[in-house]
Structures are given as structure tokens and as C-alpha cells.
Wavefront OBJ file of the C-alpha trace (Angstrom):
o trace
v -9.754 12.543 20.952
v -13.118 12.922 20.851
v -15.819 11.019 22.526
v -18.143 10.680 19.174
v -16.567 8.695 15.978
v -18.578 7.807 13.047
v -18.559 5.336 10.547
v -18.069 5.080 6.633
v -18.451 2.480 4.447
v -17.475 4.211 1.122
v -17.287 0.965 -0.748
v -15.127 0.327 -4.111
v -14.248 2.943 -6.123
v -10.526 3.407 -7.833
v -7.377 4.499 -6.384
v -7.582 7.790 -6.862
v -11.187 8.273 -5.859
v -10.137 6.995 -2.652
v -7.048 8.848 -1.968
v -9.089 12.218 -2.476
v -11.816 10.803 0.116
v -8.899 10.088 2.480
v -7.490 13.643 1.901
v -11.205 14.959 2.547
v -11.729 13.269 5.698
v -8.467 14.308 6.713
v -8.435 17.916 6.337
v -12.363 17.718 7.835
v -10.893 16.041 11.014
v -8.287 18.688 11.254
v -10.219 21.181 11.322
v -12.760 19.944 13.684
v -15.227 19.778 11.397
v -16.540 15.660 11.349
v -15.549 13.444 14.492
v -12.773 10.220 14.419
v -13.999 8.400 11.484
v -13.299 4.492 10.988
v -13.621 4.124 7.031
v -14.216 0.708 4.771
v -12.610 0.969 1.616
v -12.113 -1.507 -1.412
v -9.813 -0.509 -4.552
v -11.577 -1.632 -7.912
v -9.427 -2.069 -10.004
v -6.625 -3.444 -7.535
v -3.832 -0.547 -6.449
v -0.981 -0.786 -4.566
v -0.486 2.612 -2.174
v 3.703 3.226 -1.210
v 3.893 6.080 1.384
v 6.884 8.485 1.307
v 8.929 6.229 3.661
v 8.567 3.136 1.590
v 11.009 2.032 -0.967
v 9.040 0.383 -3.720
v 11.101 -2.526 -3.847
v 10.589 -3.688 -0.473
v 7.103 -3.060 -0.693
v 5.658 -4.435 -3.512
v 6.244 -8.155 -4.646
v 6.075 -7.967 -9.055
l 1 2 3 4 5 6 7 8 9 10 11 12 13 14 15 16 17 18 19 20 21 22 23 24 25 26 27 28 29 30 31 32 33 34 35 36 37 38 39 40 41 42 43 44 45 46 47 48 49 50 51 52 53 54 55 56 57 58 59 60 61 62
């Protein structure tokens, strides 16, 4: 881990705006490039995120 970490406040922006920022940051950190990065995020319009482990039904209440 390293000592430094930074912070981002990337506001709202839509789902898949923020997915590719995630996937940025990501492949950034793995490759040494930013340091640990805390990041505030808001979904406009709302989104609901299931990760491959999830089953959608148990996840999300419709």
C-alpha cells in the first residue's frame, strides 16, 4: 500500500460514465501510475450496479 492516497470527488454523472472512471482509476492504480484513491460518486439518473457474484433477484428490490 502506499503511503500517499488522493482524493476525488467526481460528482454525478450516469452509470456508465462512472463505471469507465472506475475502470480508469483501476487500471492507473495497477499499474502504479496514481496512488490509493478514495472516490465520491453520485449516479444521475439513479442505477443499480449487480457484480458477477450477485443474483439480480436477491439484489435488487422491483
Amino acid at each position: 500500500m502506499s503511503a500517499r492516497w488522493r482524493l476525488l470527488d467526481t460528482g454525478t454523472r450516469d452509470a456508465a460514465e462512472n463505471m469507465c472512471l472506475d475502470k480508469a482509476v483501476l487500471e492507473a492504480r495497477s499499474r502504479d501510475l496514481v496512488p490509493d484513491t478514495l472516490r465520491f460518486l453520485q449516479f444521475s439518473p439513479p442505477a443499480v450496479l449487480v457484480g458477477y457474484h450477485q443474483a439480480v433477484d436477491l439484489e435488487v428490490r422491483t
